[in-house]
C-alpha positions in Angstrom: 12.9 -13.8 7.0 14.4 -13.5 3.3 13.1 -10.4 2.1 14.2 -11.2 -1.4 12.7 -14.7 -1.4 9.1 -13.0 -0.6 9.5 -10.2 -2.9 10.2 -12.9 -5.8 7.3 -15.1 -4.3 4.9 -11.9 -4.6 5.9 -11.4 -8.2 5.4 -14.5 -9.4 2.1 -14.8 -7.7 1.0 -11.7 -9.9 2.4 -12.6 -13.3 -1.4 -14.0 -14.2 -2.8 -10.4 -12.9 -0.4 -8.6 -14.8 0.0 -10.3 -18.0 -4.0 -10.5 -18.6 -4.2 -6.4 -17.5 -1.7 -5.9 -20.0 -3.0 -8.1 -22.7 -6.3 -6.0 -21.9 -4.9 -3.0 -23.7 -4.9 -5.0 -26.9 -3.3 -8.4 -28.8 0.4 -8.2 -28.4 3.3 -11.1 -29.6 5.2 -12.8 -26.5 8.1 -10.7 -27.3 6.1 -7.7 -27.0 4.9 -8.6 -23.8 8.1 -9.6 -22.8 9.4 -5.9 -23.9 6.7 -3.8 -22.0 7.1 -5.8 -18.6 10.5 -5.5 -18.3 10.4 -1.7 -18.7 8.4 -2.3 -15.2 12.1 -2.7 -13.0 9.7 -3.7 -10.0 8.6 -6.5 -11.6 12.1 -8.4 -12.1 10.1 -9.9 -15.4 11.5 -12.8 -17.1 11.4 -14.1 -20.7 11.0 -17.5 -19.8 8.6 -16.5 -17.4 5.8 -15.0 -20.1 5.4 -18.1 -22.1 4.8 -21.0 -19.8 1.9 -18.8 -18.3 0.3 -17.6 -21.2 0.3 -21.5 -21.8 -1.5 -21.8 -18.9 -3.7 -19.0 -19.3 -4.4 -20.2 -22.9 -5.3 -23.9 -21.3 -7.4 -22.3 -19.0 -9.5 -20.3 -21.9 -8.6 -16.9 -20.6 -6.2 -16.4 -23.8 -6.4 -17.0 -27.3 -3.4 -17.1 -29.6 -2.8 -16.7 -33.1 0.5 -17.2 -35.7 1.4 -14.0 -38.2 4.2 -14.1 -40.6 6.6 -11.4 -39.8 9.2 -9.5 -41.9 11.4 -10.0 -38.9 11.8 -13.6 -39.0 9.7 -16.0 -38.1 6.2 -16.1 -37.5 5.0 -13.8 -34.3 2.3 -15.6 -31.8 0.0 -13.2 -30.7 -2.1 -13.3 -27.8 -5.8 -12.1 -26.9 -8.1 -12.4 -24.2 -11.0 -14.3 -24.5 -14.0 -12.7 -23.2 -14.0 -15.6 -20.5 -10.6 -13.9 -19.7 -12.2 -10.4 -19.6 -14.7 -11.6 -17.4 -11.9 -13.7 -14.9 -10.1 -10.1 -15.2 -12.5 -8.0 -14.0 -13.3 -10.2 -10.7 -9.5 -10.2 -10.7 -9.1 -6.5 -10.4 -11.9 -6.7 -8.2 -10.8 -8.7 -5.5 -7.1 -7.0 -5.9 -8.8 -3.3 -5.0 -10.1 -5.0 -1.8 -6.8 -6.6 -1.3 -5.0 -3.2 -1.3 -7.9 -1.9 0.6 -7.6 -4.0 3.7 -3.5 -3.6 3.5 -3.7 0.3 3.6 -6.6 0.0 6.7 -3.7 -2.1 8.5 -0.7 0.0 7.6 -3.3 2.9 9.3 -4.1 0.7 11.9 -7.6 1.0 11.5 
């Protein structure tokens, strides 16, 4: 088995997980999104990751987006959840707990 291979697998399975937790703390720009994850080494986060999922997400009604002029350069896309997103969150979180949960009972072997 190629540790490495499932460790990437893993991560990109939880990019939806993560980027709507995070965009639960409040509207951020991709960039800024971009910025916080990567501070999170374990997650091996990638730039071009962040925008064709938040594409998705924003397909699927779980995000919003919305243009700002910046005195930076060009104008910043910011990002929201919807409150169908909240909602799809908090059964995500949900079903993660039990997830970890049922791991740590078989690590115990219980």
């Amino acid at each position: 088995m190629n540790l490495n291979n499932w460790q990437t697998q893993l991560r990109k399975g939880l990019l939806d997980i993560v980027i709507l937790n995070l965009l639960q703390h409040g509207q951020c720009h991709g960039y800024e999104m971009v910025q916080t994850l990567k501070r999170n080494e374990e997650l091996k986060i990638r730039e071009g990751n962040i925008y064709p999922i938040l594409a998705r997400l924003q397909t699927d009604g779980l995000v919003t987006s919305y243009s700002e002029t910046s005195r930076d350069g060009p104008p910043r896309k910011y990002f929201r959840l919807t409150e169908l997103g909240q909602k799809v969150l908090v059964d995500m979180n949900a079903h993660w707990d039990q997830l970890i949960e049922s791991i740590q009972r078989l690590r115990k072997g219980v």
